[in-house]
C-alpha positions in Angstrom: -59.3 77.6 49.6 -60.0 78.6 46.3 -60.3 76.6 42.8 -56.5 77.4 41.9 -55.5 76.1 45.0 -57.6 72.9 45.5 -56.4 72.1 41.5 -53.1 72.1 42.3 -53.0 70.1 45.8 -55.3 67.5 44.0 -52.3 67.4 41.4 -49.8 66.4 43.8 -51.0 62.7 43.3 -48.9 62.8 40.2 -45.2 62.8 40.3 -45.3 65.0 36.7 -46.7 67.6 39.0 -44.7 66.9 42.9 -41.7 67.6 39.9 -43.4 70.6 38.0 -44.1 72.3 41.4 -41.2 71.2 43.6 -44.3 70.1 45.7 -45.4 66.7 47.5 -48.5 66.1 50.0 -48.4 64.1 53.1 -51.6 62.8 54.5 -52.6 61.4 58.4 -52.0 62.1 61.7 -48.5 60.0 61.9 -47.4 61.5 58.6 -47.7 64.6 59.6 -46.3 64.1 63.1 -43.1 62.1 61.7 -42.4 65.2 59.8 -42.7 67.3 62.6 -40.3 65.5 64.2 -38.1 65.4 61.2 -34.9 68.4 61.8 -34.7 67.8 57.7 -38.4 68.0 56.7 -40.5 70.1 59.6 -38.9 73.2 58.3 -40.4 72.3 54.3 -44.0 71.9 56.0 -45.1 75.3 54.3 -49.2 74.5 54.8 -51.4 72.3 57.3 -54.8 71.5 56.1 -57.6 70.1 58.1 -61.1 69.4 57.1 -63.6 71.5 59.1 -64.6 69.7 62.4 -61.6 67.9 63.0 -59.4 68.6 66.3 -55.6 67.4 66.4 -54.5 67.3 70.3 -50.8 66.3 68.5 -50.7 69.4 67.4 -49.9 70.8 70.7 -46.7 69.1 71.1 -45.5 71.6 68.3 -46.9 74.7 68.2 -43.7 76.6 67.7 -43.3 74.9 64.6 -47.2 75.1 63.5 -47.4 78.4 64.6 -45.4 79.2 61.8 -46.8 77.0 59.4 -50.3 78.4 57.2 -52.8 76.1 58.7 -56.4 76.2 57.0 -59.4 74.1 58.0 -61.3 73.2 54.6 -64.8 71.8 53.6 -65.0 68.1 53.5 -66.0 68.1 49.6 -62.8 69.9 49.4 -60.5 67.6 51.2 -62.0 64.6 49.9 -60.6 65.7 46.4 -57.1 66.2 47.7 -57.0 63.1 49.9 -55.9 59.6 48.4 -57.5 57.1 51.3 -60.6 56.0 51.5 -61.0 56.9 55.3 -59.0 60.2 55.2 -58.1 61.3 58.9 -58.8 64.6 58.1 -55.0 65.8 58.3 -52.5 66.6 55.4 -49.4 68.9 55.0 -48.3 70.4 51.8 -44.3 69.5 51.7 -41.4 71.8 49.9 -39.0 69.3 47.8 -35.9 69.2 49.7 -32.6 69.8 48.3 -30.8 66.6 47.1 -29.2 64.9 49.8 -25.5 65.3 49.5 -24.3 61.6 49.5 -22.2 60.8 53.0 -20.6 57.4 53.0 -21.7 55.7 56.2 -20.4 51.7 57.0 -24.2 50.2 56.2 -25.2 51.4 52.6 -28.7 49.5 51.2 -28.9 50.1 47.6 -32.2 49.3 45.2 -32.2 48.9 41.5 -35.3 49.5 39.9 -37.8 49.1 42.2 -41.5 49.6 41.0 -44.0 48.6 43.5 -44.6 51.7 46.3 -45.5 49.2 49.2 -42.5 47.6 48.7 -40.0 50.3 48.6 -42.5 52.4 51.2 -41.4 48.4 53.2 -38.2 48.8 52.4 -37.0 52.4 53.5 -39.1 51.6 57.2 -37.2 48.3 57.6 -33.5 50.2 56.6 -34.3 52.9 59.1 -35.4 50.3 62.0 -31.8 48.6 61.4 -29.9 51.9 61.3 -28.7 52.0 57.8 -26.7 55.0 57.3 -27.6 55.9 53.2 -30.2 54.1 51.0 -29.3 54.3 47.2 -32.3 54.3 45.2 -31.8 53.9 41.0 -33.2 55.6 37.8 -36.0 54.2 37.1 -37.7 53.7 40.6 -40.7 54.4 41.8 -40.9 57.9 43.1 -40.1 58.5 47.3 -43.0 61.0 47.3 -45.7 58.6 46.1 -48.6 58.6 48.8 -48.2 54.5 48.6 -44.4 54.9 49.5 -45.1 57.7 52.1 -47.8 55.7 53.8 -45.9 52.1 53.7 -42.9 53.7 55.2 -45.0 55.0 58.4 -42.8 58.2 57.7 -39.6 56.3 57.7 -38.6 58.7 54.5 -38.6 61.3 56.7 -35.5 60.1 59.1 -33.0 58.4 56.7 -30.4 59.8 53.7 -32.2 58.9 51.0 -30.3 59.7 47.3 -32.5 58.9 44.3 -31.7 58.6 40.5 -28.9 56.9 41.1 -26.6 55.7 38.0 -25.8 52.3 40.4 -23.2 51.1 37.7 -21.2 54.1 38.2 -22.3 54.6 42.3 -21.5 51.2 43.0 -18.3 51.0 41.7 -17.1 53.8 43.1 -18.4 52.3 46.3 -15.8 49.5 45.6 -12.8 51.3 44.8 -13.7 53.1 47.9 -12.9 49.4 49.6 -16.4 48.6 50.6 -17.7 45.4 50.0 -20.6 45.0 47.8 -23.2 42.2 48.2 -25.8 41.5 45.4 -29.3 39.4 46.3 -29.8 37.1 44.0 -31.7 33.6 43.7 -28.6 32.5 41.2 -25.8 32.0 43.6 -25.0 29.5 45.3 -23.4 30.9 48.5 -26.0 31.8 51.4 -26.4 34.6 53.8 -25.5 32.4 56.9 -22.3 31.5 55.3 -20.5 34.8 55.1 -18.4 35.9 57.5 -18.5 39.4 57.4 -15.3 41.5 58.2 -15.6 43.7 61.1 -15.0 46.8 60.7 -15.5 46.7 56.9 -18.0 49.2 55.1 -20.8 47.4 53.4 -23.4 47.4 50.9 -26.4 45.6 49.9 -27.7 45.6 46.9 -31.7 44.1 46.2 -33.4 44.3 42.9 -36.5 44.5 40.8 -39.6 42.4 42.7 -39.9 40.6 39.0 -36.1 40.6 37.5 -34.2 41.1 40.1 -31.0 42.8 39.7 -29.8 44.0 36.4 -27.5 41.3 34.4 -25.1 44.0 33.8 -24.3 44.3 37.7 -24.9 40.4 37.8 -22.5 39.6 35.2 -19.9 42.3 37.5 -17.8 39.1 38.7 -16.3 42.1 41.3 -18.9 41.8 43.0 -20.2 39.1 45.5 -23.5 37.4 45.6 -25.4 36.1 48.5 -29.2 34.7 48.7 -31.5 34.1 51.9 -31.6 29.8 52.2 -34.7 28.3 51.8 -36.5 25.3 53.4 -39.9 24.4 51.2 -40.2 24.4 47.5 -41.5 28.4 47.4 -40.0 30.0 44.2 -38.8 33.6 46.4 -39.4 35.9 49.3 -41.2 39.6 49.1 -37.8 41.9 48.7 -39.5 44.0 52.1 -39.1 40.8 53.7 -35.5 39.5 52.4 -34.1 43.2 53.2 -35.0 42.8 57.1 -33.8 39.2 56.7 -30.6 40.2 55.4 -30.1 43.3 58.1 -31.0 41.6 60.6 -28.6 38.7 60.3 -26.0 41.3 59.5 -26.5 43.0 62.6 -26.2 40.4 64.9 -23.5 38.6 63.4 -21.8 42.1 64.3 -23.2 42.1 67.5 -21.7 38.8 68.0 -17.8 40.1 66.8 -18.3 43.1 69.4 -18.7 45.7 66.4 -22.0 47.3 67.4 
């Protein structure tokens, strides 16, 4: 590997540069074999990288698609600079970007205003795939898909859902409801709860969460369009982690569709 090369994987860690280069770097065993798996993503896997001294059995399973794919076993010193974990497996895979995602208008739509923290969203986007959510809407203003927190939080989860970032959510979700879907907000200031809503069978839906510290903006808030729901509560705890309130809210919805025979 030379100088050039290890300069510019090491820059992946900043989204100015995934951007600039149209780049992104995965990192770990189930990364990498998530994207393998992935009919969207194992054909952007344009280089494998694997520290010297390191053997991948995995690998076996796909050897028409790695024997493709550049694969170059580097020094330790070397991969320690490109790698972001403490304990690095010894694994990573240097991604294309894809092309945007052309937006397809499934029945379960989550979508995510502002979201900052990568754990949470990386919680998030595992927790809409596990519940089969057709499209996840992702706002301006989030924090990026790509970022090795999000990557490693989802398990590879952004590998095997329609993800659509930069959203204008004004414009997107009101779209959505002339479209005759029915929007739910989260929000702490309602009054009516998730266990009281009889959702229509058969109608599309989506779920709106916002930022972990402001929730969602007052514009959509203010929206009187739109209907709000929260999670109920039994102690005098002030809210819930949005990762945890999203598979709250999926699951419920879920089974109260399992319930009317939907599903």
């Amino acid at each position: 590997m030379t100088n050039k090369e290890l300069k510019l994987y090491s820059s992946l860690k900043l989204k100015k540069y995934r951007e600039t280069e149209n780049l992104f770097l995965i990192e770990g065993e189930h990364l990498v074999e998530e994207c393998l798996k992935s009919i969207k993503y194992k054909n952007l896997l344009i280089k494998l990288l694997i520290e010297k001294g390191r053997k991948f059995s995995f690998l076996n399973k796909y050897k028409e698609l790695t024997g493709k794919t550049e694969t170059e076993e580097i020094e330790t010193t070397k991969f320690r600079k490109i790698s972001e974990t403490k304990n690095s497996q010894g694994i990573a895979g240097i991604l294309q970007m894809p092309e945007k995602v052309k937006f397809s208008k499934g029945k379960l739509i989550v979508a995510l205003d502002n979201i900052n923290d990568p754990g949470n969203l990386g919680t998030i986007l595992r927790t809409c795939h596990w519940f089969g959510t057709d499209t996840v809407l992702i706002s301006e203003n989030s924090v990026d898909i790509y970022n090795s927190k999000v990557l490693r939080a989802s398990q590879g989860s952004v590998f095997h859902i329609d993800i659509i970032t930069d959203i204008n959510l004004n414009k997107t979700l009101f779209d959505l409801y002339k479209d005759n879907y029915d929007i739910y907000l989260t929000t702490l200031e309602t009054t009516y709860f998730l266990d009281d809503i009889k959702f229509e069978a058969d109608k599309k839906t989506v779920f709106v969460f916002g930022n972990e510290a402001t929730g969602i903006s007052k514009d959509l808030i203010n929206n009187k369009i739109y209907k709000q729901i929260k999670i109920k509560g039994y102690s005098t705890c002030e809210s819930l982690n949005i990762g945890i309130s999203t598979g709250i809210l999926l699951h419920t919805f879920r089974n109260k569709y399992l319930i009317q025979g939907r599903l």
